[in-house]
TORKOL-4160 file (C-alpha; in steps of 0.2 Angstrom, whole numbers, padded with zeros to 4 digits, m for minus):
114
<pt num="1" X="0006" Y="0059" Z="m0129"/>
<pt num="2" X="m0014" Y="0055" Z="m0125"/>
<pt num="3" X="m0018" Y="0052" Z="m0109"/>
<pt num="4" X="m0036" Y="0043" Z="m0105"/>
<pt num="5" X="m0044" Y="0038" Z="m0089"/>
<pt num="6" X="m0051" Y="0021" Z="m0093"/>
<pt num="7" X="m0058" Y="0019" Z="m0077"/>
<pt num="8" X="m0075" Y="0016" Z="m0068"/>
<pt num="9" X="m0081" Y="0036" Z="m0062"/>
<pt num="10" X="m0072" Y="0044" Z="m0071"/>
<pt num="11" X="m0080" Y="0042" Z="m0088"/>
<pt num="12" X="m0083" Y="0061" Z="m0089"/>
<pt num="13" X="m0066" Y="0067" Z="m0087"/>
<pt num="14" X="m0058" Y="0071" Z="m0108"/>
<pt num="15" X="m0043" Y="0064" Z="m0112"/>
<pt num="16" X="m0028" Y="0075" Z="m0112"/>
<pt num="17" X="m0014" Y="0078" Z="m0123"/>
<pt num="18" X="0003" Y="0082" Z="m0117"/>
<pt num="19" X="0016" Y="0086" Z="m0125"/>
<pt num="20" X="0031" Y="0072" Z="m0126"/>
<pt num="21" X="0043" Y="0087" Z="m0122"/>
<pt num="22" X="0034" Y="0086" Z="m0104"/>
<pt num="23" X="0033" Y="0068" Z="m0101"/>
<pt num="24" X="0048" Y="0061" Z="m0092"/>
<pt num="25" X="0044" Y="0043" Z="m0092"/>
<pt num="26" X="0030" Y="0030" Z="m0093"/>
<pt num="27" X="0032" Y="0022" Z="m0076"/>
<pt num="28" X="0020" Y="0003" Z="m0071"/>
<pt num="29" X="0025" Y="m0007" Z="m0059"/>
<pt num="30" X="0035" Y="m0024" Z="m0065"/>
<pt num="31" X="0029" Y="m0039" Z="m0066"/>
<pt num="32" X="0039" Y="m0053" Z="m0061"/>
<pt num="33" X="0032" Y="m0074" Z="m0064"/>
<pt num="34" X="0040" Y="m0086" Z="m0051"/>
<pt num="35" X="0041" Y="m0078" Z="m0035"/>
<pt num="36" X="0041" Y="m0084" Z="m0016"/>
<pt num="37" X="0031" Y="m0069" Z="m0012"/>
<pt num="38" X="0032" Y="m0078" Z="0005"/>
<pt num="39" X="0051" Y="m0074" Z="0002"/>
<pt num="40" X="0049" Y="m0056" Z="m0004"/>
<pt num="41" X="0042" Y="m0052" Z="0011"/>
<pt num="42" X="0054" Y="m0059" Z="0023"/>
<pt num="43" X="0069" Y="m0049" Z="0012"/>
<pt num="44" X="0060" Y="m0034" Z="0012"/>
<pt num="45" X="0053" Y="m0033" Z="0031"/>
<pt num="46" X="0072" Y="m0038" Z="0036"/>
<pt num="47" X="0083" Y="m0024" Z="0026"/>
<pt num="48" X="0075" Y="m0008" Z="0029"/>
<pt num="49" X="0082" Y="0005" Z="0016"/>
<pt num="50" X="0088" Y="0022" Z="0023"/>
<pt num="51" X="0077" Y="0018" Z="0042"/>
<pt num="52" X="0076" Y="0007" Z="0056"/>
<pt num="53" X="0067" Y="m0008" Z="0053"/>
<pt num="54" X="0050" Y="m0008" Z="0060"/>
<pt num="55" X="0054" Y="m0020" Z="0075"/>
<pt num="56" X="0068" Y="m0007" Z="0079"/>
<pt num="57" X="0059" Y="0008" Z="0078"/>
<pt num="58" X="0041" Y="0003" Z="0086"/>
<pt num="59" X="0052" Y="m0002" Z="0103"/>
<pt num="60" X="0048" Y="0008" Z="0117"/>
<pt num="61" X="0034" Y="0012" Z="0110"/>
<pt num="62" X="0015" Y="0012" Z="0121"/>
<pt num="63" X="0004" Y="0009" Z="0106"/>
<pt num="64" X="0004" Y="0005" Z="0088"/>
<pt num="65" X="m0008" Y="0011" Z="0074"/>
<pt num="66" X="m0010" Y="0002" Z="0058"/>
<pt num="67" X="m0016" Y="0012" Z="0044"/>
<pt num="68" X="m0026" Y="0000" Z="0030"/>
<pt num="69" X="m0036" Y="0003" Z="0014"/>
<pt num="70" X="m0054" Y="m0006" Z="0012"/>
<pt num="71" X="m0058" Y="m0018" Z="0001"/>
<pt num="72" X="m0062" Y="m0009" Z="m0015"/>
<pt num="73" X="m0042" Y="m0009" Z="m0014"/>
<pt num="74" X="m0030" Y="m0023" Z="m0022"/>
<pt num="75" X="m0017" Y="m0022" Z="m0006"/>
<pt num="76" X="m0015" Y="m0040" Z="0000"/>
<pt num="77" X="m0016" Y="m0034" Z="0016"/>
<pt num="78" X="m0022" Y="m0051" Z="0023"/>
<pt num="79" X="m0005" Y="m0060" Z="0015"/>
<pt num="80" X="0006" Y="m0045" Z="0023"/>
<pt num="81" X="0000" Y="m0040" Z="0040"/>
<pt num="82" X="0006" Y="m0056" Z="0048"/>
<pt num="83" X="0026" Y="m0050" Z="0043"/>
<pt num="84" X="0018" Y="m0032" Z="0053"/>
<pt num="85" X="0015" Y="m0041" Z="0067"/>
<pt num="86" X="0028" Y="m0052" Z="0068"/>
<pt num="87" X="0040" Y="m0036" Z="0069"/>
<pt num="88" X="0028" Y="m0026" Z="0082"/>
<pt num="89" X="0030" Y="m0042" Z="0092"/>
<pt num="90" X="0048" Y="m0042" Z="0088"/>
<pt num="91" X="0050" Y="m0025" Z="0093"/>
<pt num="92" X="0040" Y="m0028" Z="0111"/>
<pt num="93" X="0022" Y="m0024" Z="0106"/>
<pt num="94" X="0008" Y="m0032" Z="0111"/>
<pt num="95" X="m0008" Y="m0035" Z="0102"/>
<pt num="96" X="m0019" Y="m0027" Z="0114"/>
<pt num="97" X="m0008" Y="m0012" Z="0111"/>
<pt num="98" X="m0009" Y="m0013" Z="0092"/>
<pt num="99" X="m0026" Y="m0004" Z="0085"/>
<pt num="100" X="m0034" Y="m0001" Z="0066"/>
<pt num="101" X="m0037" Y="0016" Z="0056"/>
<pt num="102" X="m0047" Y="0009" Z="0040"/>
<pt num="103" X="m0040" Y="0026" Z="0028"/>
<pt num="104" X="m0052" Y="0021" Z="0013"/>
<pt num="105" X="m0045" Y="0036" Z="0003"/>
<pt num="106" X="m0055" Y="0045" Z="m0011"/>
<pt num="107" X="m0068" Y="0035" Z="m0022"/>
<pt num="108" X="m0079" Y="0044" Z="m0033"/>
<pt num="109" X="m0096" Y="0047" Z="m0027"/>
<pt num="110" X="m0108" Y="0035" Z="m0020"/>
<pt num="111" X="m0125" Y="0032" Z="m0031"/>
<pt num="112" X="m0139" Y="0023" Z="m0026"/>
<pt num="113" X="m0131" Y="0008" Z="m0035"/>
<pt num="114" X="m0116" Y="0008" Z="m0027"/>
């Protein structure tokens, strides 16, 4: 199997073979048409798999930290951070005790065009 980096910055790095015998899947997330997103988000905020759901475990808690992306990421983080602070204000916390780390990650090098 070929594998290529068809992305922006990464134009020097050579495609590389593997061999099928070595690969274990092709994974991509699923794309799914008609969906209440609005609903998806409700669901998944209300049945926490294998934890406390977040309104449980932030009670008791003094402060909370939010870790987001910037915006050279795709995360719809304006359409998900109102279910994150319905569930700190469900679990007792206020918004002057909720503060932001942007955690931008690793982007290739910045150029005088960038």
């Amino acid at each position: 199997m070929r594998v290529d980096f068809p992305y922006r910055g990464y134009e020097q790095i050579e495609p590389v073979d593997v061999p099928d015998d070595n690969v274990m899947g092709i994974y991509a997330p699923a794309a799914y048409d008609n969906v209440d997103e609005r609903q998806v988000l409700v669901d998944g905020f209300s049945l926490a798999i294998h934890s406390p759901r977040l309104r449980d475990a932030v009670r008791g808690a003094r402060r909370v930290l939010i870790l987001i992306d910037d915006g050279t990421r795709p995360t719809p983080t304006a359409r998900v951070l109102p279910f994150v602070f319905d569930e700190l204000h469900a679990g007792g916390i206020a918004d002057d005790r909720i503060e932001f780390l942007q955690a931008p990650g690793t982007h290739r090098r910045c150029s005088p065009t960038s």
